[in-house]
C-alpha positions as CSV (number, residue, x, y, z in Angstrom):
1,X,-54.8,-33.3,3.9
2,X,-57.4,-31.4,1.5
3,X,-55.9,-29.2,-1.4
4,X,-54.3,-26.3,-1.4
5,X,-56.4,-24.7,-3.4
6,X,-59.2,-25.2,-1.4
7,X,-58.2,-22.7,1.5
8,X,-60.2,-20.2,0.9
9,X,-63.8,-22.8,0.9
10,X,-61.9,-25.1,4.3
11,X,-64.5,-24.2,6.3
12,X,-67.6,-23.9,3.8
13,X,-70.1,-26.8,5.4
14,X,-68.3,-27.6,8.3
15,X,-68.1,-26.8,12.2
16,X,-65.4,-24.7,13.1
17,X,-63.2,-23.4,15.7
18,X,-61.3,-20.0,14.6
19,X,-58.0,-18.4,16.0
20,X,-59.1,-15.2,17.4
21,X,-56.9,-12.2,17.7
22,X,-59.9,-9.4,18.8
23,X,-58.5,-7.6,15.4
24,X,-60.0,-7.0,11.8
25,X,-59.2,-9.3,10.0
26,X,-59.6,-12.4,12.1
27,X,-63.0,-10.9,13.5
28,X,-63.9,-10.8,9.5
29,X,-62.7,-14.3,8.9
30,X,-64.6,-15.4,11.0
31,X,-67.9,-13.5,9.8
32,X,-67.2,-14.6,6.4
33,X,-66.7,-18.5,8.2
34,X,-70.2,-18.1,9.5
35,X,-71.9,-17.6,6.6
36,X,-71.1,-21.1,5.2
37,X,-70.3,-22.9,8.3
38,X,-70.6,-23.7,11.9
39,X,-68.8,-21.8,14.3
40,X,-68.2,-23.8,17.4
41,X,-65.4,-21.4,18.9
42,X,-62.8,-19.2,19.0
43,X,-59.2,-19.9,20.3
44,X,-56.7,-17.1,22.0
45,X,-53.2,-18.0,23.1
46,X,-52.4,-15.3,25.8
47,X,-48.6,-14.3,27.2
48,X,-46.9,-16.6,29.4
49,X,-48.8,-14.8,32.7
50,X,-52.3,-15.4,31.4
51,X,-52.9,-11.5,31.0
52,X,-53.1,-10.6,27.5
53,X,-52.9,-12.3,24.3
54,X,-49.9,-12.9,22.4
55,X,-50.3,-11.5,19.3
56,X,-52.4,-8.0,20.1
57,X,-51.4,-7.6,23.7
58,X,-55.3,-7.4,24.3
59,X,-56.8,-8.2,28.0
60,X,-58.3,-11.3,28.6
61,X,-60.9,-9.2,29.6
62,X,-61.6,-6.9,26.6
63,X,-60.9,-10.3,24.5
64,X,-64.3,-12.5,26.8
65,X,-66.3,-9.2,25.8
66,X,-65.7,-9.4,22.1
67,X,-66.6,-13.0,22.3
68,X,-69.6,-12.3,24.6
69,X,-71.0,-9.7,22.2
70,X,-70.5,-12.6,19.4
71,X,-72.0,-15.1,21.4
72,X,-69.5,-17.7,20.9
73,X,-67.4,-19.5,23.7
74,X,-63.9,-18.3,23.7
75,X,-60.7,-20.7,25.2
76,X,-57.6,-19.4,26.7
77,X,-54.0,-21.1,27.0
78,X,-51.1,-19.2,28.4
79,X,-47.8,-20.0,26.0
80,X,-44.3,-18.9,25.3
81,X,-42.9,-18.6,21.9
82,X,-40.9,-21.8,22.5
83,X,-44.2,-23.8,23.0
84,X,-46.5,-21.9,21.3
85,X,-47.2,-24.6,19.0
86,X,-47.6,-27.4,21.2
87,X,-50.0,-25.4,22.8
88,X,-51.8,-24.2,20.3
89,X,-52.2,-28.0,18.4
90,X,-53.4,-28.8,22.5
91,X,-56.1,-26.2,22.1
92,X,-56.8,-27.7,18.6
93,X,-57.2,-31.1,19.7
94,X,-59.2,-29.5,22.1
95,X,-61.4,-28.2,20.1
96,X,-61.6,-31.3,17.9
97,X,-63.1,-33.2,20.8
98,X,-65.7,-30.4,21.0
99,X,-66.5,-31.1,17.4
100,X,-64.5,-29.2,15.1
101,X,-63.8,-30.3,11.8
102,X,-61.9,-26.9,10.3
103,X,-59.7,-24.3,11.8
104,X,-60.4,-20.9,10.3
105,X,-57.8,-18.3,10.3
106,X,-57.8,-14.3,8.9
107,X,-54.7,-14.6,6.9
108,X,-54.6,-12.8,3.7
109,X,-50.5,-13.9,2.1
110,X,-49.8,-16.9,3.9
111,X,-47.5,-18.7,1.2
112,X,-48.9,-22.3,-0.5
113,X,-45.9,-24.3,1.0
114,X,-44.3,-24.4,4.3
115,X,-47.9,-23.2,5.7
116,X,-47.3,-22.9,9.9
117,X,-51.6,-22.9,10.2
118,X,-51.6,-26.2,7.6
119,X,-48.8,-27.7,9.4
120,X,-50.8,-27.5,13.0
121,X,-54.3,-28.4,11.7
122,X,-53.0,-31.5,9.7
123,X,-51.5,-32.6,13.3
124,X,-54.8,-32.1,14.7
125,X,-56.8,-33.8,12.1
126,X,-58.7,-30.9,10.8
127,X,-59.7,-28.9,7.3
128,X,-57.8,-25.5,7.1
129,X,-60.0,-22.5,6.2
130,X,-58.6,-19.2,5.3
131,X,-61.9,-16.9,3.8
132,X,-59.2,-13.8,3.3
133,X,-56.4,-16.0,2.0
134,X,-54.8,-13.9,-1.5
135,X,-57.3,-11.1,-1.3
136,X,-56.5,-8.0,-2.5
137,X,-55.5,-6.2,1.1
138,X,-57.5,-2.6,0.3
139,X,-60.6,-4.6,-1.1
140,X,-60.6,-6.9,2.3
141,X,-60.8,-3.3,4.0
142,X,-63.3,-1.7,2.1
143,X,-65.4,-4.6,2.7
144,X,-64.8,-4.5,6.4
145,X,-65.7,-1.0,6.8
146,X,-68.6,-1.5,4.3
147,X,-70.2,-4.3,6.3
148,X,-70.5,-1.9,9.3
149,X,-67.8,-3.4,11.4
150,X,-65.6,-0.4,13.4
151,X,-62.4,-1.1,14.7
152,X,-59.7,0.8,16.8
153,X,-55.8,1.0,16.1
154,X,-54.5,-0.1,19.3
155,X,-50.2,-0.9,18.2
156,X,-48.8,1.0,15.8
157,X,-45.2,0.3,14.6
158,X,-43.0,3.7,14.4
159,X,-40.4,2.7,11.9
160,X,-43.0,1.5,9.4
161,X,-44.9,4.9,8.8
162,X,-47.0,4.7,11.7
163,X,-47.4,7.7,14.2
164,X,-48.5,8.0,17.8
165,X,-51.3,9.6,16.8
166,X,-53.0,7.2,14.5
167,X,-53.4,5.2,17.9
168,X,-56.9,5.2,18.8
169,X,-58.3,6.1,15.1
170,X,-61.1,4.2,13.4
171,X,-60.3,2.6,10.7
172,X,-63.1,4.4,8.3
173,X,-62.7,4.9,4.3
174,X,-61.1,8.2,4.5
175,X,-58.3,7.2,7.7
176,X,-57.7,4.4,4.9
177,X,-57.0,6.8,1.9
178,X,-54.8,8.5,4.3
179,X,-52.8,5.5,5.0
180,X,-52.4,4.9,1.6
181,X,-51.2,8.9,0.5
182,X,-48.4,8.2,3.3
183,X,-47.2,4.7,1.5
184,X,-48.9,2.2,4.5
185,X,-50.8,-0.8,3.5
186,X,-54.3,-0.2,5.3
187,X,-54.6,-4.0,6.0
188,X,-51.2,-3.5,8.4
189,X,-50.3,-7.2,7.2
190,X,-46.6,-5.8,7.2
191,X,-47.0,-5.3,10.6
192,X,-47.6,-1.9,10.2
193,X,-50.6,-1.5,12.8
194,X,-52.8,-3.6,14.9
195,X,-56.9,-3.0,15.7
196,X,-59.0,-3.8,17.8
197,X,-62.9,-4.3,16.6
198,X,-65.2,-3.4,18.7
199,X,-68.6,-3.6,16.8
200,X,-70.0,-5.2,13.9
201,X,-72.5,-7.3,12.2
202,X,-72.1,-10.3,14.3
203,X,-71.7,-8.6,17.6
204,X,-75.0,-8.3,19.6
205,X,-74.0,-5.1,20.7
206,X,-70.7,-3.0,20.7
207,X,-68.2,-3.0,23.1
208,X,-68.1,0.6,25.3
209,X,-64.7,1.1,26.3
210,X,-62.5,3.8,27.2
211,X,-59.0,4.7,26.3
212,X,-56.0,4.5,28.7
213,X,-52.6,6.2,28.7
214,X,-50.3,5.0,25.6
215,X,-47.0,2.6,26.1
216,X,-44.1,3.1,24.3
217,X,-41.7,-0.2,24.2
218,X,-39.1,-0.4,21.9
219,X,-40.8,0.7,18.4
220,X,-43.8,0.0,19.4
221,X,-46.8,2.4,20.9
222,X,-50.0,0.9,22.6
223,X,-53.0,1.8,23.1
224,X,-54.8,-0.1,25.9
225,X,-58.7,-0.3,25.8
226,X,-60.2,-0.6,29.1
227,X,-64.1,-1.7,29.6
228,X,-66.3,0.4,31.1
């Protein structure tokens, strides 16, 4: 369905629904989505207990206030990794019925064949739209940061360069140039680091939060964000 070439324009004209992580570069996605199209949306698959999302470990909570601030209905499905996709092409369909016509997306390498987010939104019936897809990581960063949008890092993976102590850091030009003199990508899309945005040029107003004690599983640290 569509060309492949035509990822990066999948959403241009059309009502959308976007997968929604609470991080940068879906949160810019979706901003850059906006500005040709119709959001009518966002999707989060949470955990198996409904708490916090799969992919950031955010709280349902912290996630509805991001979407509040955006002022765009958010929808919520509990999954496990064995039936993550049936859920997620569920919450598609879902979304199709609502009016959809294009899934948007904030990834930046996905490869041309074998594409998981194609594969799902043919199923469903709808355009695929990837605004970041084959950017150049730093300049998707600097134009993040540029726009005004200020984001947390809330995961950080020890045995890819990451510290403790970059949790809870914004993510400004000069944290970046720091990244970069210590060998990390800034745009964490080797699973580096994780954020969490919590202000920006389509948020109403930012999000006040406060930070909680860190978790350390495996080699992972967390930072939690609690609303205050």
């Amino acid at each position: 369905m569509g060309n492949l070439k035509d990822w990066k324009t999948g959403a241009d004209g059309q009502k959308f629904v976007a997968s929604f992580s609470g991080g940068k570069d879906s949160t810019l996605a979706l901003y850059e989505a906006m500005k040709t199209g119709q959001a009518v949306g966002l999707i989060t698959v949470l955990e198996e207990d409904g708490t916090r999302s799969r992919s950031h470990g955010m709280t349902v909570n912290f996630i509805k206030a991001q979407a509040e601030s955006i002022d765009l209905p958010i929808h919520f499905a509990a999954a496990s990794w064995a039936n993550y996709e049936a859920t997620f092409i569920e919450m598609l369909n879902k979304m199709k019925n609502l009016g959809a016509d294009a899934l948007v997306t904030g990834d930046l390498d996905m490869p041309e064949h074998g594409c998981w987010h194609e594969k799902v939104a043919n199923i469903a019936n709808l355009k695929l739209g990837m605004p970041l897809w084959q950017a150049d990581h730093s300049e998707v960063v600097e134009r993040f940061i540029n726009l005004g949008f200020k984001t947390i890092i809330t995961t950080v993976n020890l045995t890819l360069g990451m510290r403790e102590d970059d949790l809870g850091k914004v993510l400004t030009h000069e944290y970046v140039q720091e990244l970069k003199s210590r060998g990390i990508d800034p745009s964490g899309e080797g699973g580096e680091f994780h954020t969490t945005v919590i202000d920006g040029p389509i948020f109403r107003q930012p999000i006040s939060y406060q930070s909680s004690k860190i978790i350390r599983e495996d080699n992972f640290a967390f930072l939690p964000l609690i609303l205050i």
